[in-house]
N, C-alpha and C positions, 0 to 999 in steps of 0.2 A: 212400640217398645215402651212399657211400663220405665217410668226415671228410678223407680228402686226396686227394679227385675230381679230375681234371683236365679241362680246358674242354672240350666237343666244340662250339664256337663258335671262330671269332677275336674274342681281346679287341680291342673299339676303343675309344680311351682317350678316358675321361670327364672329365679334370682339365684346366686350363688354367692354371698354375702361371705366377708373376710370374717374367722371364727370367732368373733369378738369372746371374753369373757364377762360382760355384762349384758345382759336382754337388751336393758332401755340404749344399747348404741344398733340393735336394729333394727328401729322405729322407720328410719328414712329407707330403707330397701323394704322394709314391711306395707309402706307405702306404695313403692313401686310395682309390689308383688299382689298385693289387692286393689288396686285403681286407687285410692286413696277413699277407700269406702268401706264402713264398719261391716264387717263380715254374718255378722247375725239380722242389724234392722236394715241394712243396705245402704246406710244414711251415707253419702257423699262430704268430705269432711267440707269441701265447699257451700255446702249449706247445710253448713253447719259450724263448729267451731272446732277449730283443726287443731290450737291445745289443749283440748278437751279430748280428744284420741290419745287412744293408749298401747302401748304393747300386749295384749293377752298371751296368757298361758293358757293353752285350749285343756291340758292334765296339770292342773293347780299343784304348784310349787311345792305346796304343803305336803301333799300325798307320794309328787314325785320330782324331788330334790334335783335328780340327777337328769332331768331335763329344765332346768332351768334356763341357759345356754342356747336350748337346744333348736336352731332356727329351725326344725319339719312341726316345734312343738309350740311357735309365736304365729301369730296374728294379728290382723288388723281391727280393734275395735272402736267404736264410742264409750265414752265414759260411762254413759248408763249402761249402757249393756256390762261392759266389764266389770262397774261395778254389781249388777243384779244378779252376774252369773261370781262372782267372788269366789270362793275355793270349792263351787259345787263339781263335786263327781260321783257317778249313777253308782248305786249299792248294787251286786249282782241282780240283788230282784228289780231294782229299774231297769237294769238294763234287758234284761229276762222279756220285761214287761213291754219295752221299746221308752223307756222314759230317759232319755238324753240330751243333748244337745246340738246338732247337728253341727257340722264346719266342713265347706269344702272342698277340702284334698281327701275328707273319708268318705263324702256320703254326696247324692246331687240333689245338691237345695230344692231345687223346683218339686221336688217327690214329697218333701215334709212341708214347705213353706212360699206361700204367692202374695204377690204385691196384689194389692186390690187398689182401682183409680179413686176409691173414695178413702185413699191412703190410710187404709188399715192392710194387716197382716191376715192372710186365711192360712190357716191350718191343715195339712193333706196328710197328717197322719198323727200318731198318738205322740212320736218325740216333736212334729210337728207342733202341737198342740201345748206340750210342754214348756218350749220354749218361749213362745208366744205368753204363757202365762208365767213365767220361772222372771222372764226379762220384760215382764209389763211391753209390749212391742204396741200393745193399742192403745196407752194409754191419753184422753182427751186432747192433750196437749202434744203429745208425739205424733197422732193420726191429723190435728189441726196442720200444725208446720208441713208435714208433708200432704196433706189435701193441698194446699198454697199453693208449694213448687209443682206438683203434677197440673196443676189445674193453667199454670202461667206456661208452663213446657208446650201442653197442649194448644193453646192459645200461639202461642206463639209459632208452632209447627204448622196451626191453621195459617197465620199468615204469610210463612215464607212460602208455601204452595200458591197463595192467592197470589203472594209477589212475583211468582216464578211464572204464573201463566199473566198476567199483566207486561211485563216486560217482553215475555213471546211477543203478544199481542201489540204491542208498541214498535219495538225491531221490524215487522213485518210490513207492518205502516211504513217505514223508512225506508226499507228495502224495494216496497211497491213502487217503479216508476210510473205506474199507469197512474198512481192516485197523486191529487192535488197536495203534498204534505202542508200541513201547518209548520211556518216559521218555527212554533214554540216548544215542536215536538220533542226535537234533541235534547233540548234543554230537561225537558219531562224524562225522559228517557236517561236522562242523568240522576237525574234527583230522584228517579224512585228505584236507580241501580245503588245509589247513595244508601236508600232505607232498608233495601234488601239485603244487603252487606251488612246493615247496624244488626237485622233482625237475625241471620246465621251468625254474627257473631254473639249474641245472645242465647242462642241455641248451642251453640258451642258451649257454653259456659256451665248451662244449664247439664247436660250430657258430661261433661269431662272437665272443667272446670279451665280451661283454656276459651279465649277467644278465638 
């Protein structure tokens, strides 16, 4: 799994949030409702800066007043994104064209937009492609931070495997009465159940931002 996978499902939204009459009171179930992860570059607001996320209006305020309110009309963004997509909505002829924005409860992401491990954005279709250049999604310093985190996930996923069959491999020794065990086995058998634990809880973090 790519760390800023994008859905090949339509999201359908699981929250049912009290009707507030201001947007920005439903930030925290907007949260809940998108993993806590910008909806367009997939940024995880744990790595990232979490008030720096914003409430979006996926049909800008400006054009349509009368979903302002309107929780099917909020999401989850980053502050770039939100602010790069700001009161943009498609002219008939964009839309005609496929030139939009993707979000989704409408459309499944994975069809216009893919994580690529050298953490840039690939494009799979023409709203695909739009957005990607509408929200600067590659831009040096975007694709840098996230090459990082992919690059330390992976690393990391390497070793909890290595830890997982080292530890077999130890336990089994233990378990062996035929074989002569070393005194110091246990102790090893500790301490690298010790590092395997530090390492999925690092993974945990990285993945869902929980330990």
């Amino acid at each position: 799994m790519n760390l800023y996978h994008y859905q090949k499902t339509r999201h359908v939204r699981t929250q049912t949030p009290y009707p507030y009459k201001n947007f920005s009171s439903f930030k925290i179930t907007l949260q809940v409702e998108f993993n806590n992860t910008c909806v367009y570059c997939r940024t995880p607001h744990h790595l990232s800066e979490e008030a720096f996320y914003a409430v979006e209006h996926y049909r800008p305020r400006k054009m349509f007043p009368e979903l302002e309110n309107d929780y099917n009309n909020l999401y989850y963004a980053c502050g770039h994104c939100n602010s790069k997509k700001s009161s943009f909505w498609p002219t008939d002829d964009q839309l005609q064209a496929g030139l939009y924005i993707p979000n989704p409860c409408e459309h499944v992401m994975h069809q216009h937009l893919r994580a690529s491990r050298d953490g840039t954005v690939e494009f799979h279709s023409d709203a695909g492609k739009w957005t990607v250049d509408l929200l600067d999604l590659n831009t040096p310093k975007r694709v840098q931070k996230k090459l990082f985190y992919i690059r330390v996930y992976l690393d990391t996923k390497r070793q909890v495997v290595r830890y997982e069959k080292l530890l077999t491999k130890i336990a089994s020794i233990i378990e062996d009465r035929n074989v002569d065990t070393p005194q110091n086995i246990e102790s090893l058998y500790e301490r690298t159940l010790t590092e395997y634990e530090e390492l999925v809880s690092s993974l945990n973090f990285l993945e869902n931002g929980s330990s």
